[in-house]
C-alpha positions in Angstrom: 4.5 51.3 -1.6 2.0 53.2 -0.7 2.3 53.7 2.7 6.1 55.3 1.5 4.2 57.6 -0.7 1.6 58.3 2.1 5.4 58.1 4.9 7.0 60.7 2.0 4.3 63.7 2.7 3.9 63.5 6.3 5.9 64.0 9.1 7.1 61.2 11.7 8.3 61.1 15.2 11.2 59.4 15.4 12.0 59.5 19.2 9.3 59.5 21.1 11.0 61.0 24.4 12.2 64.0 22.6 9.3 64.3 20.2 11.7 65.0 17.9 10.1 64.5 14.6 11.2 64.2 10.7 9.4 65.8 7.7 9.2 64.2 4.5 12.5 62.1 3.0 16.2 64.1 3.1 14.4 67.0 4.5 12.2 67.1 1.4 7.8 66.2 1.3 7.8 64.7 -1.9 6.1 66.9 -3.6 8.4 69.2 -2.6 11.3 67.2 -4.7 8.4 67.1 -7.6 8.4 70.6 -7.7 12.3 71.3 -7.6 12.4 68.9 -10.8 9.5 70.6 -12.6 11.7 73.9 -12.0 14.5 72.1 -13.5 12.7 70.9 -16.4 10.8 74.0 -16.5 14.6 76.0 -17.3 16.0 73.4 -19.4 13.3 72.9 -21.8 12.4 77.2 -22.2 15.9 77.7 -23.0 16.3 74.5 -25.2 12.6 76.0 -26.9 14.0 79.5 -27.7 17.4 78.1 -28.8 16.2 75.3 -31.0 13.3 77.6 -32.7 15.7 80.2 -33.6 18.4 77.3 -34.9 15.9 75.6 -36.6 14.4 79.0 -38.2 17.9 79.1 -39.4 19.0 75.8 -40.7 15.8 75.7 -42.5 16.1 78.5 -44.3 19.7 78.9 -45.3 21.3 75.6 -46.6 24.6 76.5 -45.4 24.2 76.6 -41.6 21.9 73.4 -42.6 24.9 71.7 -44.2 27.7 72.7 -41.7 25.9 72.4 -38.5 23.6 69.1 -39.5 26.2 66.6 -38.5 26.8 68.1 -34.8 22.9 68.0 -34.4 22.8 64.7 -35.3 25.7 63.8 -33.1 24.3 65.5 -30.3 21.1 63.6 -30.6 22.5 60.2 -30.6 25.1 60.9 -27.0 23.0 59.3 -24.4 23.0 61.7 -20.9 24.7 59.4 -18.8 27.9 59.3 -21.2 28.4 63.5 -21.0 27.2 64.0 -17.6 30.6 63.8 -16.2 31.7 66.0 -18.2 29.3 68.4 -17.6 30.1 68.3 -13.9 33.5 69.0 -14.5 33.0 72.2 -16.6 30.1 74.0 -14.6 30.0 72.1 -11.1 27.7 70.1 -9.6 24.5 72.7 -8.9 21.7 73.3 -10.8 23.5 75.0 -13.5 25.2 71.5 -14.6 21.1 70.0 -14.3 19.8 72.5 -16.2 22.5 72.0 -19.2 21.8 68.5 -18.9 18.1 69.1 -19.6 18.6 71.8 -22.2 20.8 69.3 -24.2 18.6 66.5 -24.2 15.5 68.6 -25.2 17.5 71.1 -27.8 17.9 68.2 -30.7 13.7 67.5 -31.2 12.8 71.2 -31.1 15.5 72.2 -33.9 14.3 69.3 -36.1 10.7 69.9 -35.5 11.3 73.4 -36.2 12.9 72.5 -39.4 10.5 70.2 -40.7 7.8 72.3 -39.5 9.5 75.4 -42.4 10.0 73.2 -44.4 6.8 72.1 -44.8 4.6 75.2 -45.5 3.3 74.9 -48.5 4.8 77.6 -51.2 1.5 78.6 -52.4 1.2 80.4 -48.6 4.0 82.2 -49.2 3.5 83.1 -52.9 0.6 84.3 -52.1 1.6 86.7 -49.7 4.8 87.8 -51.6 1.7 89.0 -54.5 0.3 91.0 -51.7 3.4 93.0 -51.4 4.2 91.0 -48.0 8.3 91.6 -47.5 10.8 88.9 -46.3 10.1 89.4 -42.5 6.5 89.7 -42.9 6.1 86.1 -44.6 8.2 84.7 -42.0 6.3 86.0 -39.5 2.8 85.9 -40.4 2.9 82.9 -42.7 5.8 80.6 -42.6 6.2 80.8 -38.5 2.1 80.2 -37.8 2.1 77.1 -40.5 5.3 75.7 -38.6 3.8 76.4 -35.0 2.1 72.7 -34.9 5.1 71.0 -35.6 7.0 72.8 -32.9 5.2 72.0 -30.2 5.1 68.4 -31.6 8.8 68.9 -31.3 8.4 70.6 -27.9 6.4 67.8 -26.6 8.7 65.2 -27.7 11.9 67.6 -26.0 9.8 67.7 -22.9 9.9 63.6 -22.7 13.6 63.0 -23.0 13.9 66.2 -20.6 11.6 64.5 -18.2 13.5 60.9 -18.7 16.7 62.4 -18.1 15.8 63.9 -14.7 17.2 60.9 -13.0 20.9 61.4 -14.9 20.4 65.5 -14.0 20.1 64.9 -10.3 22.2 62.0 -9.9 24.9 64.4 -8.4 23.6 67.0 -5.8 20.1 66.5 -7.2 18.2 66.7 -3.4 15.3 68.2 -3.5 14.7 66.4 -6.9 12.3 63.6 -7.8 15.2 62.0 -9.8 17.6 62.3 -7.0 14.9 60.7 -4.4 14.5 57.8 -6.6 18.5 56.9 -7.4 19.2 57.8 -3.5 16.4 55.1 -2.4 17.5 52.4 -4.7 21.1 53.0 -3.6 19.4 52.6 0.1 17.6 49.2 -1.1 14.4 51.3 0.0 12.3 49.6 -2.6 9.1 50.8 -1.8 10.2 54.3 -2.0 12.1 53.9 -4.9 8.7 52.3 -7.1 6.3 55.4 -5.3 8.9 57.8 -7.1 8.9 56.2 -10.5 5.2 55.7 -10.5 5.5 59.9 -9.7 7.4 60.2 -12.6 5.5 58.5 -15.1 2.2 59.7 -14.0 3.7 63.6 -14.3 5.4 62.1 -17.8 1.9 61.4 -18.9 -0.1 64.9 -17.5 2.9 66.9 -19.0 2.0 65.6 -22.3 -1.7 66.3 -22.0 -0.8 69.9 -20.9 1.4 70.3 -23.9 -1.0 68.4 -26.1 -4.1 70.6 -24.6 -2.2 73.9 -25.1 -0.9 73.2 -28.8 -4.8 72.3 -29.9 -5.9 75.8 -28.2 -2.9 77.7 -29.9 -3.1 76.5 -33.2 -6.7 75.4 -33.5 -6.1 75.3 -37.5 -3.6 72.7 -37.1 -4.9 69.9 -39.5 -8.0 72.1 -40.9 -6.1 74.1 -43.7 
C-alpha cells in the first residue's frame, strides 16, 4: 500500500531502452487527482452554501414556502446519489457540470435545515429588543437574527461538506479522471488493491482535516457561539 501511494507521486520508467517514462496513475500524481476533487467539492458545496442559506432564511421565516417546499426537502434528502446520478448524466452530460450538481445536491438539504433551525432558534428577546431600538425589518435580520443563526450554519455547512466529500466517489464515477473518487473506483475495477486502500485512506484523512478546517474557522467567526 504504501509503496502505491509512494508509485502514485513519482514517475516510473517503464521501458528501459526508450527511457520512456510514466508520471503518476492515468496521467494524474495523486495529489494532482486530490486537488481536482477538492475543486469539485469546493463548487458544489459554495453554491449548495449560498442556495441553502438564502432557502433556509426563507422557509424559516415565512410558513408558506416552509409548508409547500418542506416535503421536496425532505425527499431530496432521503434519494441516495447513486440512484439519481444517471439521471443527472442524461440531463447535463458527463463533465464536471454533472459532478458539480451531484455535490451541490447532496450538500444543499443540511445547510437549508441548519439554516432553519439556526432562525428559528434566536431567542425573541434579541429581536424584541432591537425592534425597541427602532431597528427595521432588514436590520434585525441582519444584525441579529443572521449573527445568532451563523453557528448553526456552519454546523450545517460542516455536515453538507461530509456527504459532499462521501459522494465524490458516485460524482466521478463517470469521466471523473483527474479525481480522487475516480482513481479509487478505476483501481478496484483494475483489482489494483493496494491502490485502491492508499486512495480511501486519502479520503478519509482529507474527510477528517476538512472538518477541522470548518470546525477551526466556525470557532474564529463566531467566537460567541455558546457564550451568550
Amino acid at each position: 500500500m504504501a509503496g502505491a501511494f509512494i508509485d502514485a507521486n513519482r514517475c516510473l520508467v517503464v521501458e528501459e531502452s526508450t527511457g520512456r517514462s510514466v508520471c503518476g496513475v492515468q496521467n494524474y500524481y495523486l495529489w494532482e487527482h486530490l486537488i481536482a476533487s477538492l475543486q469539485r467539492i469546493g463548487v458544489g458545496v459554495s453554491l449548495a452554501a449560498l442556495a441553502g442559506t438564502a432557502l433556509g432564511f426563507l422557509m424559516s421565516m415565512w410558513e408558506p414556502a416552509n409548508t409547500a417546499l418542506a416535503p421536496y426537502l425532505n425527499f431530496l434528502r432521503a434519494l441516495p446519489p447513486l440512484g439519481y446520478i444517471g439521471l443527472i448524466i442524461v440531463w447535463v452530460g458527463i463533465g464536471d457540470t454533472s459532478k458539480y450538481l451531484l455535490l451541490f445536491l447532496a450538500a444543499f438539504p443540511p445547510i437549508v435545515i441548519a439554516t432553519i433551525d439556526g432562525v428559528r432558534g434566536v431567542r425573541g428577546d434579541y429581536v424584541s429588543a432591537a425592534q425597541s431600538m427602532g431597528a427595521g425589518s432588514t436590520q434585525v435580520a441582519r444584525f441579529v437574527v443572521f449573527p445568532a443563526a451563523t453557528a448553526s450554519i456552519f454546523s450545517g455547512v460542516r455536515l453538507a461538506v461530509g456527504f459532499a466529500w462521501t459522494t465524490v466517489v458516485a460524482a466521478e464515477l463517470n469521466n471523473g479522471i483527474p479525481g480522487i473518487g475516480g482513481l479509487a473506483c478505476i483501481s478496484g475495477t483494475q483489482l489494483n488493491t493496494a491502490l485502491t486502500i492508499a486512495c480511501i485512506i486519502v479520503i478519509g484523512l482529507v474527510a477528517v482535516a476538512l472538518d477541522g478546517i470548518i470546525r477551526g474557522v466556525g470557532d474564529r467567526l463566531v467566537p460567541w457561539h455558546g457564550k451568550v
